[in-house]
LOKOLDREN-483706 format. One line per 10 residues: number of its first residue (from 1); for each residue x, y, z of N, C-alpha, C. Coordinates in Angstrom, 2 decimals. Layout:
% residues N
NUM) X:Y:Z:X:Y:Z:X:Y:Z  ...
% end
This chain:
% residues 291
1) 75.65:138.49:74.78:76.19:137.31:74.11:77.47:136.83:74.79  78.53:137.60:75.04:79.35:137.26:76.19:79.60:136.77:76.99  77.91:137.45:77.85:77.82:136.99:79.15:77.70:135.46:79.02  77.15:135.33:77.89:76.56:133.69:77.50:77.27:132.71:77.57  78.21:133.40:76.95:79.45:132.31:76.70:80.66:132.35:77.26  80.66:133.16:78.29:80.92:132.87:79.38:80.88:132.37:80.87  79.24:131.62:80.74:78.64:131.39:81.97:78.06:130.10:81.18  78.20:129.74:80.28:77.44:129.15:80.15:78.60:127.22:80.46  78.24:125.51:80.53:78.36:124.82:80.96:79.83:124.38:80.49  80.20:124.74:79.34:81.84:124.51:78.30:82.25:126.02:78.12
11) 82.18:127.16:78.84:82.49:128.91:78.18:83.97:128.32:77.34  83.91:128.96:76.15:84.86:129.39:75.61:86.17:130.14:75.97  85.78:130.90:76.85:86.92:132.12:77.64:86.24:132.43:78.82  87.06:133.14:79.90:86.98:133.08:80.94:85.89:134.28:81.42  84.74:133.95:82.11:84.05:135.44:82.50:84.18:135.20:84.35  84.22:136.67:84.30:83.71:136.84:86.04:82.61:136.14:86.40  82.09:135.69:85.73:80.42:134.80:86.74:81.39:133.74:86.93  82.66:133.11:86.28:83.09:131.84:87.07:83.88:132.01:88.33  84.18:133.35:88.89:84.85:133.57:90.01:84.62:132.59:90.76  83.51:132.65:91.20:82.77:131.74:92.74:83.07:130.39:92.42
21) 82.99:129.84:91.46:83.44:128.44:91.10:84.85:128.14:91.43  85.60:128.86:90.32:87.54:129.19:90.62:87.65:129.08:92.52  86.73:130.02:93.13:86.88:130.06:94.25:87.23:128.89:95.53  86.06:128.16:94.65:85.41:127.07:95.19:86.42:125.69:95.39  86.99:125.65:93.86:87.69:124.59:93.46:88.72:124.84:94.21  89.49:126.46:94.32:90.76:126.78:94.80:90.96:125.93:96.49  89.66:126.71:96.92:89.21:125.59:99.06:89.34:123.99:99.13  88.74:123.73:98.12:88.38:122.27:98.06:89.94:121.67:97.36  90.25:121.56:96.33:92.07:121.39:96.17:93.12:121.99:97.55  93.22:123.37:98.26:93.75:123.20:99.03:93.50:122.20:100.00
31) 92.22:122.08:100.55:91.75:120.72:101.57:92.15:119.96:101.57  92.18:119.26:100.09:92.60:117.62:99.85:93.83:117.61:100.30  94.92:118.60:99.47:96.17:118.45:99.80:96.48:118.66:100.88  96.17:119.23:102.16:96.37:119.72:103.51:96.98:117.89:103.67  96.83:116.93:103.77:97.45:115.37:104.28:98.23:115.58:103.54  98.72:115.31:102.63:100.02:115.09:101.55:101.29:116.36:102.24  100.65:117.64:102.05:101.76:118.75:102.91:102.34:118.37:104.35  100.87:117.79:105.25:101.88:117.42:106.70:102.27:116.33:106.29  102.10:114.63:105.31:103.43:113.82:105.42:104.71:114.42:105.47  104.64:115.46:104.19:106.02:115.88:103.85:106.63:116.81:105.26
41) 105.87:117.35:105.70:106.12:118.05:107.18:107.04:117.21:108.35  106.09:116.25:108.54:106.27:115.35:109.40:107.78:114.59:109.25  107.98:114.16:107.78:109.63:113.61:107.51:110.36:114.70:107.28  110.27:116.32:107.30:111.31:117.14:107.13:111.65:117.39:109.13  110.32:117.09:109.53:110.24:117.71:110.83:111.75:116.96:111.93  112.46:117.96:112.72:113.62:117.36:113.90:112.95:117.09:114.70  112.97:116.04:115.52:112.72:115.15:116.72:112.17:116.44:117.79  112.83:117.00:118.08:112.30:118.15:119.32:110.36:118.86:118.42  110.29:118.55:117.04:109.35:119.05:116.75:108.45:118.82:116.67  108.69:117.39:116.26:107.49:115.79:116.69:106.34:115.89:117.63
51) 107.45:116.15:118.58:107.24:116.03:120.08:106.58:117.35:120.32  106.08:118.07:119.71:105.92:119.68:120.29:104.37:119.71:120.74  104.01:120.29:121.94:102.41:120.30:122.41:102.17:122.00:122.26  101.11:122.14:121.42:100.52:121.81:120.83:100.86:121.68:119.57  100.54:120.37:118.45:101.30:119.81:117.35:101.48:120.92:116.24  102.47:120.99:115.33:102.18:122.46:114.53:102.33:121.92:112.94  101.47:121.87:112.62:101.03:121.40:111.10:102.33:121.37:109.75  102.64:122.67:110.10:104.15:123.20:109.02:105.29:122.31:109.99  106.55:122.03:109.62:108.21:121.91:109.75:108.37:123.53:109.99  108.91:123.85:110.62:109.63:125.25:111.38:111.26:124.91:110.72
61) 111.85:123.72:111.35:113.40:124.07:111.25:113.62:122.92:109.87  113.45:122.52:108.83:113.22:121.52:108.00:114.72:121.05:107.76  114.71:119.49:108.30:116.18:118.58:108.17:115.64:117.38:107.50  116.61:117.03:106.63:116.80:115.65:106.56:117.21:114.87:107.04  117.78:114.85:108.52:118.27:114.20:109.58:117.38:112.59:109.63  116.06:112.97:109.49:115.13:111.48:109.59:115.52:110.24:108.14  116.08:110.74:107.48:116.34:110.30:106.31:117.26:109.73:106.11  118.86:110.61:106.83:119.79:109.98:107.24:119.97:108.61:108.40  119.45:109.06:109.03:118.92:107.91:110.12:118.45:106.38:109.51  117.91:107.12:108.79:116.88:105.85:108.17:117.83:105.15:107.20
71) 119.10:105.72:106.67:119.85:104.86:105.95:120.72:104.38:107.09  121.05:104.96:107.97:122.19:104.35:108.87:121.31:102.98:109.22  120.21:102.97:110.22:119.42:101.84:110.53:119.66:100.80:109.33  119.10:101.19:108.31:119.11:99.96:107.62:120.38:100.13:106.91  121.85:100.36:107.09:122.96:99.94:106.41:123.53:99.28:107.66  123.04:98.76:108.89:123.87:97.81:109.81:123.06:96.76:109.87  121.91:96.10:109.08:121.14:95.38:108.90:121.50:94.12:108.51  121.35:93.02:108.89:122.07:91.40:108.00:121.68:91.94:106.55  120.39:91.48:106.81:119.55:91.97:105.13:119.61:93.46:104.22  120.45:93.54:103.56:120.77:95.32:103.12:119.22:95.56:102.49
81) 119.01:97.22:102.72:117.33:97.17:102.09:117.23:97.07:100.86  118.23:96.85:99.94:117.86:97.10:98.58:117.54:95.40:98.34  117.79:94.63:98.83:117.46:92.89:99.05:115.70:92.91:99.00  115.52:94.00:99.91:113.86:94.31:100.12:112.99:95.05:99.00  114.13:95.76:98.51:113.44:96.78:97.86:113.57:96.01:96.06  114.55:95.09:95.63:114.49:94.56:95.12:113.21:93.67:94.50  112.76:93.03:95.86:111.54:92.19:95.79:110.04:93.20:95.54  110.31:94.05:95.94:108.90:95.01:95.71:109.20:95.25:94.48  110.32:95.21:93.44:110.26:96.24:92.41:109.61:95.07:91.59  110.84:93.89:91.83:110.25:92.91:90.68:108.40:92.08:90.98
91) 107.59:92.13:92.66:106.52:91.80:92.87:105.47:92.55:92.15  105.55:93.93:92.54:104.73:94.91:92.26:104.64:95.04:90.71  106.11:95.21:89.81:106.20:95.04:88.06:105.51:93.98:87.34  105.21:92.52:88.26:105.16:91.42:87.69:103.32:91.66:88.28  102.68:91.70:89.15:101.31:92.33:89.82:100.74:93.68:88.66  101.15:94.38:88.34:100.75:95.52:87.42:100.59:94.72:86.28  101.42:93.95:85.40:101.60:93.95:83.92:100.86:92.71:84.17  100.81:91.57:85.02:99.74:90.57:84.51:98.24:90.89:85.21  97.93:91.91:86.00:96.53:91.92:86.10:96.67:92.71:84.94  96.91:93.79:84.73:96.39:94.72:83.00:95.96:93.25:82.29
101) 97.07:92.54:81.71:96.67:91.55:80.78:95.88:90.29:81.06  95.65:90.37:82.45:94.26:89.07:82.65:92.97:89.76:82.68  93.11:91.13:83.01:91.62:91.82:83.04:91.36:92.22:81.95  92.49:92.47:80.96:91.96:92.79:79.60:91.30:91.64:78.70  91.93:90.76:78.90:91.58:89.86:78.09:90.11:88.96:78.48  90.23:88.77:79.79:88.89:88.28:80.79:87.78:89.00:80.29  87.85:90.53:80.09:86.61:91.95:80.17:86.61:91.75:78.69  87.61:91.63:77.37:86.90:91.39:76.19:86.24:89.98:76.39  86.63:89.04:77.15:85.77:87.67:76.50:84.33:87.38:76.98  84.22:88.53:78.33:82.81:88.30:78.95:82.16:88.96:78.16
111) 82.40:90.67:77.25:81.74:90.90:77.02:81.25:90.97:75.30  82.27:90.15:74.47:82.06:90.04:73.25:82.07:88.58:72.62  82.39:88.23:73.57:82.86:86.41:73.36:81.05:85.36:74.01  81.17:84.35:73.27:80.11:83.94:73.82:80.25:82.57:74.24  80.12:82.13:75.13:80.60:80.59:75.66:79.41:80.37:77.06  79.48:78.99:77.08:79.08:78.78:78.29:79.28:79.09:79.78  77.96:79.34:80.50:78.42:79.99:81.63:79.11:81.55:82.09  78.81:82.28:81.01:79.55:83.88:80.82:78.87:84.10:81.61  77.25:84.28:81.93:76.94:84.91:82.65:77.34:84.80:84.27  76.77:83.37:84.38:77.63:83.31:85.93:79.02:83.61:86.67
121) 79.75:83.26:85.53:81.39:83.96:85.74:81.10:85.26:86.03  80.45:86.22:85.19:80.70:87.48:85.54:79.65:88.34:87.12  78.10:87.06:86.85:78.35:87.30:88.57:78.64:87.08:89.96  79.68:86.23:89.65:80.34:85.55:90.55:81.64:86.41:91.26  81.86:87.44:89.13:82.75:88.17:89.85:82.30:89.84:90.45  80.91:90.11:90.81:80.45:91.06:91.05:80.32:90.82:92.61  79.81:89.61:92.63:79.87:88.92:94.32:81.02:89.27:94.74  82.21:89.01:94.05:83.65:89.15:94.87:83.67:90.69:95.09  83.39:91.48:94.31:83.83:92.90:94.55:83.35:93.29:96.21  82.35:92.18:96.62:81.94:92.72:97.74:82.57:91.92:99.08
131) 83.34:91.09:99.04:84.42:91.05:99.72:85.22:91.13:100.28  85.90:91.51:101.61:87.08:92.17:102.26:88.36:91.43:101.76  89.59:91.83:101.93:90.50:90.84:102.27:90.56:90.18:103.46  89.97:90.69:104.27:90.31:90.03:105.10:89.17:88.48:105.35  88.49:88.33:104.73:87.43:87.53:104.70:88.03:86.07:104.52  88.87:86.60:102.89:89.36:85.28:102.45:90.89:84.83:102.67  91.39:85.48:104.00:92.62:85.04:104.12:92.99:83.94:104.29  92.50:83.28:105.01:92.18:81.25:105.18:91.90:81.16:103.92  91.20:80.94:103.30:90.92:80.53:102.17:92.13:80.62:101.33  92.68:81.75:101.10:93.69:82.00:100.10:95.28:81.67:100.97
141) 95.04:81.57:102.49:96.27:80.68:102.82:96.51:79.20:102.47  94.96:78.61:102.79:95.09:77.16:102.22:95.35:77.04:100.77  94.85:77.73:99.45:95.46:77.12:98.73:96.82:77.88:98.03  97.27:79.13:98.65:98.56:79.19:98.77:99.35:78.38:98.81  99.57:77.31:100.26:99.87:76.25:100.90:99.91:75.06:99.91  98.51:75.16:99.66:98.36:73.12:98.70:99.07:73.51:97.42  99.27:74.98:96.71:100.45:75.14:95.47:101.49:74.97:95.94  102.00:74.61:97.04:103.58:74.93:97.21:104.13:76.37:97.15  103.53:77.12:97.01:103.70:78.64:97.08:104.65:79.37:98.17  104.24:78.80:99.31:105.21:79.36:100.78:107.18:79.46:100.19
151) 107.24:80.42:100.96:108.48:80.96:100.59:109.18:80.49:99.41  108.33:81.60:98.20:108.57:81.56:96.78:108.00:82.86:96.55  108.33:83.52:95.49:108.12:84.45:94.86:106.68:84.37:94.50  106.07:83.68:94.11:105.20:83.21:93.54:104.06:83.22:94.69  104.03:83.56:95.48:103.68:83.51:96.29:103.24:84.90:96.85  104.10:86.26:96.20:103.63:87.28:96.58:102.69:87.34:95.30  102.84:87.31:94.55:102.51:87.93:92.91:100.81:87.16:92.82  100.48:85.44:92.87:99.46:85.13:92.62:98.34:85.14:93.06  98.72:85.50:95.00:97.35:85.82:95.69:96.78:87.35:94.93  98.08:88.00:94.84:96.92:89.74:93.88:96.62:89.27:93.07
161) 96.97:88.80:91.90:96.09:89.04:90.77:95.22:88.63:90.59  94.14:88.19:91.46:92.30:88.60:91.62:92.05:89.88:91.77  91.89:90.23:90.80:91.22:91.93:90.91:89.79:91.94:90.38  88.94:91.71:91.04:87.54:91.96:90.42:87.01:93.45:90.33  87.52:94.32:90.65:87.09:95.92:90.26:88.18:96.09:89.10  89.10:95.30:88.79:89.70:95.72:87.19:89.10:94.78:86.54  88.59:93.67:86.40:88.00:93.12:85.18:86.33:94.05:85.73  85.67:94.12:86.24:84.56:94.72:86.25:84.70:96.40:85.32  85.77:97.42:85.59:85.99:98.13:84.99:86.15:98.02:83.47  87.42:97.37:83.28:87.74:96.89:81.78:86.54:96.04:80.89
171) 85.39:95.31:81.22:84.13:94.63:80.84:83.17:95.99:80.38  83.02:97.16:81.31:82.08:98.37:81.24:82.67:98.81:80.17  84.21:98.90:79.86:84.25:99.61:79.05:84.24:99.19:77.32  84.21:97.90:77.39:84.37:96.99:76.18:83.46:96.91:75.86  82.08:96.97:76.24:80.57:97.09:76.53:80.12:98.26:75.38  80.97:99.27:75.32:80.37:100.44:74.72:81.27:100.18:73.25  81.96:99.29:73.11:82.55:99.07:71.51:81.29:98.58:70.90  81.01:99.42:69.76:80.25:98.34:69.08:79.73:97.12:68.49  79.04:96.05:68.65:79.42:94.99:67.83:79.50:94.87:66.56  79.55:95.52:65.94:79.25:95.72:64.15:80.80:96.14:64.22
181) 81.37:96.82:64.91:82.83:97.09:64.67:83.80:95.77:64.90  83.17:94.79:65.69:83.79:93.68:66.05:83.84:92.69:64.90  82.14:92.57:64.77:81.84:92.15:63.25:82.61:92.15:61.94  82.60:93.49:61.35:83.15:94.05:60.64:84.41:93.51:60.35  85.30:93.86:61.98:86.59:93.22:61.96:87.08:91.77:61.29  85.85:90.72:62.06:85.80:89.32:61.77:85.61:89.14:60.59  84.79:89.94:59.55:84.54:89.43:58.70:85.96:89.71:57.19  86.55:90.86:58.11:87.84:91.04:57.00:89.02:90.19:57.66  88.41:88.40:58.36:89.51:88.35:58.50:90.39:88.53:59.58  90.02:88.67:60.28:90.92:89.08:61.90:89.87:88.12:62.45
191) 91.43:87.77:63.33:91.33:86.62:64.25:90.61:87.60:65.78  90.32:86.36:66.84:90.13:87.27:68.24:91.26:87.92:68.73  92.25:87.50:68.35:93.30:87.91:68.96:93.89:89.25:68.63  93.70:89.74:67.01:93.91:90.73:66.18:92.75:91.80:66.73  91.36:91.22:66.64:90.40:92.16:67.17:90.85:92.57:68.75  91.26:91.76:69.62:91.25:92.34:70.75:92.61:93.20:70.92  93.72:93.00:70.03:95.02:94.24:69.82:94.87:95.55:69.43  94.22:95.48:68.13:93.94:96.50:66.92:92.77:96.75:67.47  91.53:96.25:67.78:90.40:97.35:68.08:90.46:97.70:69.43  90.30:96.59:70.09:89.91:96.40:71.96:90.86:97.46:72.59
201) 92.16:96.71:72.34:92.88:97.55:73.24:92.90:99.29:73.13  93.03:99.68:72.27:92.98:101.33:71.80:92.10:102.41:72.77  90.80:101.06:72.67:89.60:101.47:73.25:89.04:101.74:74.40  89.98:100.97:75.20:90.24:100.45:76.63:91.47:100.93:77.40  92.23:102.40:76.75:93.45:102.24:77.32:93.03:103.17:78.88  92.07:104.10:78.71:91.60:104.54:80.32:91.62:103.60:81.11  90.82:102.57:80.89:90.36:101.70:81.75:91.46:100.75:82.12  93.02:100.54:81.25:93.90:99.49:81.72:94.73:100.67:82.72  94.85:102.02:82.66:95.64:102.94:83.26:94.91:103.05:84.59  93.77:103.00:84.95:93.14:102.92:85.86:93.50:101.62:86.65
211) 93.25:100.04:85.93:93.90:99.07:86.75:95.39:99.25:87.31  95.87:99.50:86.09:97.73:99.77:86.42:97.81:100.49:87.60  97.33:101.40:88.27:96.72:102.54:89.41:96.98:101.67:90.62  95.65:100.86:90.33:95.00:100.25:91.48:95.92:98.52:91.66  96.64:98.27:90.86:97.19:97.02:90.45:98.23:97.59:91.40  99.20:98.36:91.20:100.52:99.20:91.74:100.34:99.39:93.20  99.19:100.67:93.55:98.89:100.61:94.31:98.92:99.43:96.00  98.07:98.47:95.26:97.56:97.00:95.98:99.40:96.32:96.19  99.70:96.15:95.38:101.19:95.68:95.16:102.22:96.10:95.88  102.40:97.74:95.63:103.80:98.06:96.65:103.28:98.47:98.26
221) 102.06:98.70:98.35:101.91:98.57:100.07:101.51:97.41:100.54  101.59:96.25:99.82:101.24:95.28:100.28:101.78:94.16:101.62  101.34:94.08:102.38:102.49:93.60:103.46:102.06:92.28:104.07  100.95:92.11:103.56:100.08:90.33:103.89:100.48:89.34:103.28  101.20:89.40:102.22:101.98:88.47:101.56:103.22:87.40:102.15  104.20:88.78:102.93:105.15:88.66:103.21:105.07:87.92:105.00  103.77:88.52:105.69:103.64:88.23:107.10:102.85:86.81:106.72  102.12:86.58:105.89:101.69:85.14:106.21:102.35:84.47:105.41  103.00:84.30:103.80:103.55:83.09:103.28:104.71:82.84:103.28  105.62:83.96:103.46:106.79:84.04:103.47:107.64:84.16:104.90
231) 108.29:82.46:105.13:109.19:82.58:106.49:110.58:83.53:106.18  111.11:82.67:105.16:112.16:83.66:104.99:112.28:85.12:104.86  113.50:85.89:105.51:113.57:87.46:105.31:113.90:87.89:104.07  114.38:87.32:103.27:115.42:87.40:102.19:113.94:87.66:101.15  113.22:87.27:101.75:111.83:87.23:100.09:110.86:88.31:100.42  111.11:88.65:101.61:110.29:89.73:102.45:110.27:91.02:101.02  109.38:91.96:101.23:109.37:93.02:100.46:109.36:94.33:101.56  109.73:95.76:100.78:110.28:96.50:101.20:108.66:97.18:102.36  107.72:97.11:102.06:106.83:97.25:102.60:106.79:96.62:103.53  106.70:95.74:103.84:106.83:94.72:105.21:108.15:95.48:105.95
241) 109.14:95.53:105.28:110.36:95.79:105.75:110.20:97.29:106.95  109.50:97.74:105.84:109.50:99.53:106.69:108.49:99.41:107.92  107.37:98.41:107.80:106.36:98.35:109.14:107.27:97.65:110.18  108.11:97.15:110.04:108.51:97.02:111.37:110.00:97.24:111.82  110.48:98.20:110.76:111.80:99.11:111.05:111.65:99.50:112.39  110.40:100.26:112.74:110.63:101.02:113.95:110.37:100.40:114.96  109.85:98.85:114.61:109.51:98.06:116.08:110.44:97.76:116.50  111.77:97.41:115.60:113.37:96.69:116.21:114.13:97.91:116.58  113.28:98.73:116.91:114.60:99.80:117.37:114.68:99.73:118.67  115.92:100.05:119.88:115.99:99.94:121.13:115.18:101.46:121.00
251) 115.52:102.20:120.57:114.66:103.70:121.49:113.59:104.32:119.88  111.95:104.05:120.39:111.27:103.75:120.18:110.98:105.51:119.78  111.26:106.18:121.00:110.56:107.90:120.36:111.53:108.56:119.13  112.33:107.99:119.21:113.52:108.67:118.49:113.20:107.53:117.03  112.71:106.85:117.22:112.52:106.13:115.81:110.99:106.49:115.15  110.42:107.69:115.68:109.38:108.21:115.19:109.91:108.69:113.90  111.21:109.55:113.87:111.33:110.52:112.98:111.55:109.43:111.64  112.65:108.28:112.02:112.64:107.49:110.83:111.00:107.05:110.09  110.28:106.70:111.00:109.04:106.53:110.35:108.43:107.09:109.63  108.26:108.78:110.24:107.78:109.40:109.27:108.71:109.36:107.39
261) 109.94:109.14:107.79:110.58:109.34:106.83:110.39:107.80:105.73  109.89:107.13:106.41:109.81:105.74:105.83:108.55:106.05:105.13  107.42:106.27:105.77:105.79:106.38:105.50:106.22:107.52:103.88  107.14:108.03:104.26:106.90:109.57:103.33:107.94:108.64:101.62  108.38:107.51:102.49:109.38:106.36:100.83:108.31:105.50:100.38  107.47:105.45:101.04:106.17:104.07:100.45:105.44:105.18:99.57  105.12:106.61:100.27:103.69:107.50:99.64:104.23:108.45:98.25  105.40:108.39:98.27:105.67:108.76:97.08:105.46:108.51:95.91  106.15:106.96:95.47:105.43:106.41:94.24:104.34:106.68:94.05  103.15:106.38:95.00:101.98:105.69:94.37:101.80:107.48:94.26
271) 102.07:108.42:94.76:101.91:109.95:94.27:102.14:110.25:92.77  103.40:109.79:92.34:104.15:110.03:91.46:102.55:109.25:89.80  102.95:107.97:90.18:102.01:107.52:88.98:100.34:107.95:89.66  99.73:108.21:90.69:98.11:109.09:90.43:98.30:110.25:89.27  99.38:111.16:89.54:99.74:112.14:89.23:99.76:112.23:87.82  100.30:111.44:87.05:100.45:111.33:85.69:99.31:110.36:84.88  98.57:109.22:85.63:97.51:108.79:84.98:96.11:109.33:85.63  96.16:110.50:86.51:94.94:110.66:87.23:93.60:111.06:86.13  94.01:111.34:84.94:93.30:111.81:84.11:92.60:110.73:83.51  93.41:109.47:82.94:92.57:108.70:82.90:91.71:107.74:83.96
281) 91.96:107.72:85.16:90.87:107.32:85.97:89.86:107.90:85.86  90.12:109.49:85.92:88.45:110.29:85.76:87.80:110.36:84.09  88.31:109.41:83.78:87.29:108.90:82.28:86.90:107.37:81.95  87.70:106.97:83.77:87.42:105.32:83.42:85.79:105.30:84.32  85.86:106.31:85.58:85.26:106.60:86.19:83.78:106.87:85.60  84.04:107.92:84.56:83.44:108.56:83.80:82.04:107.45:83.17  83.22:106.73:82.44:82.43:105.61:81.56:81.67:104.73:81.97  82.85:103.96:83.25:81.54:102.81:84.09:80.81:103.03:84.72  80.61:104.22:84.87:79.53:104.89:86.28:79.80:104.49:87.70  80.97:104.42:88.07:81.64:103.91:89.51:81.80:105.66:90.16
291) 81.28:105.41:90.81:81.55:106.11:91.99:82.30:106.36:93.27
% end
């Protein structure tokens, strides 16, 4: 009986038949992380170590020297980086909180709301998922351009918020509310707006933590914004900023180490929030059947 319930698909407590599994998971988690350990390698690593043939995976002598560097560079700068870093905080804040609230509201109306043309809207927006960016950059330069958009704020923030894998997500998951609960709602009286606060949202919060992810994500490495609409430096974002820190340097090997140390200021964040909502992706995952 033990053995049972310990081997069996949910065990209760831990048996030796799950060794080989524990085992398993232990290889496969070290693997993944093996990239994340050499970033951090690579920005602790001194210049003589960079450079070392044959390359050695670990930091041996670990400095923050690349770090320091990297503030000196950018404290003799016209533009101070926090000018840069400024614009990413408020692009990327203003990119997160209005896709959550256009995909939420878009994914309840396709899939509980009934109006003309729902269906084609929604496969119009299944077509887009298949899309590059790079497809529609003309496209989304010209009417960048015909808004008046070019060097404006507005300009980083409105080309993202087309996210067709967050309203496609947030729709799957609104899908599995019942309609009799929607019903129900309407009939005591609640408006759409009440139903989509008080029931929708509750229901849906995997699936907005998952956009917030991928919203963030798209947002603070974003650097196409800044190279095509924006002439001015002053509107530039900190992402743009760091890709071509190391191109304006006179000595090019020695500005390796800042890089790594730059690459290792962009990969943090988006570390920081996987880290704390990764749980609900693997139930947004879960639900829509995305793979």
């Amino acid at each position: 009986m033990s053995s049972f319930h310990g081997s069996k698909a949910n065990p209760t407590r831990f048996h030796r038949s799950q060794i080989k599994y524990y085992l398993f998971l232990i290889l496969l988690a070290v693997f993944m992380i093996l990239p994340i350990v050499f970033m951090f390698s690579q920005a602790l690593k001194p210049l003589n170590e960079l450079f070392l043939y044959p390359p050695r995976f670990l930091v041996e002598n670990p400095t923050f020297k690349n770090f320091y560097d990297l503030m000196n560079v950018t404290s003799v700068t016209v533009i101070p980086m926090t000018r840069f870093l400024f614009n990413s905080i408020v692009m990327t804040g203003s990119v997160v909180v209005l896709s959550i609230v256009i995909s939420a509201m878009a994914g309840f109306a396709l899939s509980k709301m009934q109006f003309k043309s729902k269906k084609i809207i929604f496969e119009a927006n299944i077509i887009a998922l298949m899309f590059v960016p790079a497809s529609v950059a003309i496209p989304r330069y010209l009417i960048v351009n015909e808004l008046g958009l070019t060097d404006n704020m507005l300009g980083h923030i409105i080309p993202l918020l087309a996210m067709p894998v967050g309203l496609f997500l947030i729709k799957q998951f609104v899908d599995q509310i019942p309609n009799d609960m929607i019903e129900a709602a309407s009939m005591d009286g609640a408006t759409n707006f009440i139903i989509f606060r008080k029931v929708v949202i509750p229901v849906i919060m995997p699936a907005l933590a998952t956009v917030a992810i991928l919203a963030f994500q798209m947002a603070w490495n974003n650097t196409e914004t800044s190279e095509i609409y924006m002439n001015k430096e002053t509107l530039r974002t900190f992402a743009f900023y760091m890709t071509t820190l190391t191109g304006n340097l006179e000595n090019k090997v020695a500005g390796q180490g800042i890089a790594a140390a730059a690459a290792l200021i962009m990969f943090v964040p988006n570390l920081i929030i996987f880290v704390f909502l990764q749980s609900r992706v693997m139930d947004t995952m879960a639900h829509s059947g995305l793979k």
